[in-house]
N, C-alpha and C positions, 0 to 999 in steps of 0.2 A: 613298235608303237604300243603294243599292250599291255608289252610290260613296265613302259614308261607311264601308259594311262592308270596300270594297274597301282606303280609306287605312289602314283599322284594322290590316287583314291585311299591307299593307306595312310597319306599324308594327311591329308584333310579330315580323314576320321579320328586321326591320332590329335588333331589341332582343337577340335570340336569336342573332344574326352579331356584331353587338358581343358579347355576352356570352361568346360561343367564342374570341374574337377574345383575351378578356380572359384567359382560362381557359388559353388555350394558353401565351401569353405568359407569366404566370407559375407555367406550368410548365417553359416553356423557361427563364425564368430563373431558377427554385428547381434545374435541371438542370445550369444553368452554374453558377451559385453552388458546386451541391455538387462539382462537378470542380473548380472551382478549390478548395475546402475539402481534397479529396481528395490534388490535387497537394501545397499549403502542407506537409499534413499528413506527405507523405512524403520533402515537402524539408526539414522541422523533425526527423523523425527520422534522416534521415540523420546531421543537424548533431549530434543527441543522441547516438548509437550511438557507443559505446564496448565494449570487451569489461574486464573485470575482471581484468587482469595475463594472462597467458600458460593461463588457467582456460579449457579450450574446452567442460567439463560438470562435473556433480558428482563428485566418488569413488565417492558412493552409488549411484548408475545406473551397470549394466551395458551402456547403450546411449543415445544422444541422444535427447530427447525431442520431439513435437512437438506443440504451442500447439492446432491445428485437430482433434490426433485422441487428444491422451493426457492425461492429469491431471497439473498441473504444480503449482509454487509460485512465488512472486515475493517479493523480499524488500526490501522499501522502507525506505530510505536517506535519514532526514531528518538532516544536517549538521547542525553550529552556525558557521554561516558564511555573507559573504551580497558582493554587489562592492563594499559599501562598508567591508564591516567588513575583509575583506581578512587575513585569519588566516593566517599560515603554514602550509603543509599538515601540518606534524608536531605541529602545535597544534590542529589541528582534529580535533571528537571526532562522534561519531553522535547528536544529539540525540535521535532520534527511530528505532527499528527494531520495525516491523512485517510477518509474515510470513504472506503468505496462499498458501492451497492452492486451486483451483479442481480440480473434480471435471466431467472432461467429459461425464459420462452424464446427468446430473440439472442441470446449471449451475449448483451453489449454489458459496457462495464461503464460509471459517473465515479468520475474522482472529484473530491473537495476539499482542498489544504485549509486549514483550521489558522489562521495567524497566532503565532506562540504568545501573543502579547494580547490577546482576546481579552475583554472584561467579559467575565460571565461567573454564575451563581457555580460554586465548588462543595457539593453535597458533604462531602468530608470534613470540610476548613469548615462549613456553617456558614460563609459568607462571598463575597463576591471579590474575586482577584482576577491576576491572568491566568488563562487556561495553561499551561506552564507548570506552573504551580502546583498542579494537581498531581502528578507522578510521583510528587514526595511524600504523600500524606500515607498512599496506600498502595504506592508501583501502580500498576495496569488497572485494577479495580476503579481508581478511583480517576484516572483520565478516560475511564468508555466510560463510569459515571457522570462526569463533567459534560464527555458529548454528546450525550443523550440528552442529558438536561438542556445542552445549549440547540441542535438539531430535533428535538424531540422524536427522532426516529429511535428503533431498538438498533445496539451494537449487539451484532451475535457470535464474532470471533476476534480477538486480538492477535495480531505480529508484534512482538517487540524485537528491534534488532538494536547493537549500538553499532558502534564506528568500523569497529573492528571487519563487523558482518559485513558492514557496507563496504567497505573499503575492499575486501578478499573477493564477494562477489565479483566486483565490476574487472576487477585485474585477473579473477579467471575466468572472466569473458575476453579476457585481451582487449580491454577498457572498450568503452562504449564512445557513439558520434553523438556530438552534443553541440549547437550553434549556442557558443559561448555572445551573449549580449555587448557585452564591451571588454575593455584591457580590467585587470585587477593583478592587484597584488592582495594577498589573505596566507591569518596563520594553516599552518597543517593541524596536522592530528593531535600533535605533542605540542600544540601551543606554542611553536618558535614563527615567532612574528615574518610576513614578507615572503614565508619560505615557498608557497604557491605563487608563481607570475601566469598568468593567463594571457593571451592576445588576444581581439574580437574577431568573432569567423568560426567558420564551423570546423570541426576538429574532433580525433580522438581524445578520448583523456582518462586516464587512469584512473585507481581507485582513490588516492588520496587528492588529487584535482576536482575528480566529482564532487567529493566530499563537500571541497574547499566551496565550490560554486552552489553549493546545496546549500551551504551554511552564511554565504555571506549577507551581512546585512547593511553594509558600507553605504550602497552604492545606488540603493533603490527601499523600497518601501515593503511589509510584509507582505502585500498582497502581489509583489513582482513574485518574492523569496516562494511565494508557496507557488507561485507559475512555474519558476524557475524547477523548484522539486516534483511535480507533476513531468514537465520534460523530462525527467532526467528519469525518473520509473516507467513514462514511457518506451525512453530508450534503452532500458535495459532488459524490459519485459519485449523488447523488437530483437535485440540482440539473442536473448536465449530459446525464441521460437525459430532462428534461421537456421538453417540445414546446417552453416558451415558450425555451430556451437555446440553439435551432438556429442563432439569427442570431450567437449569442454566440461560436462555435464557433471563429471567425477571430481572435477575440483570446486562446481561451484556444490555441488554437494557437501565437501569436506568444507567448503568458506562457511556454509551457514549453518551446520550441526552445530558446532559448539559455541557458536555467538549469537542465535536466536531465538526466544522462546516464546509457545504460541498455544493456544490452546483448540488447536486444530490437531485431528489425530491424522493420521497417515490415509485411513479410508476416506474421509474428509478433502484431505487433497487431491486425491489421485481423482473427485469427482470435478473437482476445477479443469481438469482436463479437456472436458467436454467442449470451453471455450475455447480453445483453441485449434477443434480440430479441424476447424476452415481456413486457419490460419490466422492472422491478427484478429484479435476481436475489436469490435466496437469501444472507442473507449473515447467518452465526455468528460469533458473538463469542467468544472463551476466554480466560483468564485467568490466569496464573502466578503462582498465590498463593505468601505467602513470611513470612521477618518482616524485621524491623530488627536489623542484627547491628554492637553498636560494641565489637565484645568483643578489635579489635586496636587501638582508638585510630583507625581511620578505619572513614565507613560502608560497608558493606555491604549489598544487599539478599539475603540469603541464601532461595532456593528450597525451600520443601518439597516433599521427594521422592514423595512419593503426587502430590500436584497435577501435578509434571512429567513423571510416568511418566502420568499420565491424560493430560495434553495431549500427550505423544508418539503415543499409540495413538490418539488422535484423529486428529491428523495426518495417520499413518501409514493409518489405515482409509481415510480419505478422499484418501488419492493411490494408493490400492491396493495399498499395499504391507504386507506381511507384521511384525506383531509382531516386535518382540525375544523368541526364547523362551530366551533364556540366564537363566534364573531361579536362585532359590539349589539349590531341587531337581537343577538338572540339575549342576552344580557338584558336590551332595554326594556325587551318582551315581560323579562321574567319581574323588571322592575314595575312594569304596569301589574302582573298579576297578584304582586304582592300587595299594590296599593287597597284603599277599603272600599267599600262602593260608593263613600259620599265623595272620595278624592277623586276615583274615577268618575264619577258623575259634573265632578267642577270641572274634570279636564275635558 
């Protein structure tokens, strides 16, 4: 009996030595994995880092801001352009401008899709066209110019990615879940007509279907399209915070090294971290309502000004900055002070 109870007890110690053995090891190599994750990461931003033309902050800030201790904005830059399609850069427009504000007190995140077909004033052009338009005159500089002028918040960091990025991302997440709105049929990447079929219902879908449903404008109006691309970064910023996409992290690494660029530096990023370390952050949707304006012979998506003055102050509350109080009131004010004292005396 004791020497039965004795092999037992060697068994179990010998089970428990293996098991540490086991334990350690793939903690040492989940340790190495993540340094080398860590380094890629900061050699893919490097290769990204661009600044936005000779732009070293906003207008709007009195002072540089900083990602780990202040409330910023980001202003993401989806292109229509990709290495195969190969656009000339004075050809190439913003498909795609969403701007979010991150609040560092509370970590929530406001996102706001910009309609591509916006009329608004384009510091560059001198005049008023579609926000669009603006990419070509000066790349990046001059669409976080645009949306300042039109948000009158400060932009403090640009992404720009095109199709390529977008596309590689989402298929090294092993496509993202997306509640497709209805059936469609839409070109792909390369322009060949039909080549995306979608069904309605919720569903995986790859990077060149994301794409396709990010970019349709068939089927619904700008202000669906920009719903539709706020879902869709949703669900992809849901996909790469889940346990199961840690292993993934290497390929979306290698997706957006060489097809995004950003004027975000690497110490920059790694302070974005913070929001997630609870797990999903907070994240608000807003929307720039408007109508349809073909009142010149081309369209327009013309902005109603209630809506745009609500989502300024939104903005603006949530990067802590102070209202506009230039109202009609204080105008009228300044028009009586002007007046002379026999005009004010008859009023």
């Amino acid at each position: 009996m004791n020497r039965k109870k004795h092999r037992k007890t060697k068994s179990r110690r010998l089970a428990i030595k293996i098991a540490a053995i086991m334990i350690v090891s793939v903690l040492i190599c989940g340790s190495a994995f993540g340094i080398y994750l860590l380094k890629k990461a900061e050699l893919a931003a490097d290769r990204s880092f661009e600044t936005a033309g000779d732009r070293e902050m906003s207008d709007l800030r009195d002072e540089q801001v900083e990602p780990l201790h202040d409330n910023v904005s980001i202003l993401f830059i989806g292109v229509d352009d990709s290495e195969k399609r190969d656009q000339n850069t004075d050809n190439i427009r913003s498909d795609a401008l969403v701007l979010a504000t991150l609040n560092n007190a509370d970590k929530s995140i406001k996102l706001v899709s910009i309609p591509r077909d916006t009329y608004t004033y384009i510091p560059d052009a001198g005049h008023e066209d579609k926000i669009t338009h603006a990419y070509a005159f000066n790349g990046p500089s001059s669409a976080i110019e645009s949306v300042e002028e039109l948000l009158n918040v400060p932009v403090d960091y640009y992404v720009r990615m095109n199709f390529d990025a977008f596309i590689d991302v989402v298929d090294a997440l092993d496509g993202i879940e997306v509640n497709v709105p209805y059936d469609l049929k839409e070109q792909d990447e390369f322009d060949k007509k039909d080549a995306i079929v979608l069904e309605q219902g919720y569903q995986t879908l790859n990077g060149s279907e994301a794409l396709a449903l990010a970019r349709t404008r068939h089927y619904d109006n700008d202000i669906e399209r920009g719903k539709r691309q706020q879902m869709i970064i949703e669900s992809i910023m849901n996909k790469i915070l889940s346990a199961s996409s840690f292993s993934k992290y290497d390929n979306v690494i290698e997706a957006i090294g060489d097809n995004m660029k950003t004027d975000l530096t690497f110490k920059d990023m790694q302070s974005f971290f913070n929001y997630a370390k609870g797990g999903k952050p907070d994240v608000d949707t807003l929307t720039l309502d408007g109508y349809d304006d073909m009142s010149t012979g081309v369209y327009y998506w013309q902005l109603d000004d209630e809506s745009l003055t609500e989502v300024q102050d939104i903005l603006k509350s949530h990067l802590g900055l102070q209202p506009d109080t230039s109202t009609l009131s204080d105008s009228s004010e300044t028009d009586i002070a002007d007046l002379t004292p026999d005009e004010n005396e008859t009023e």
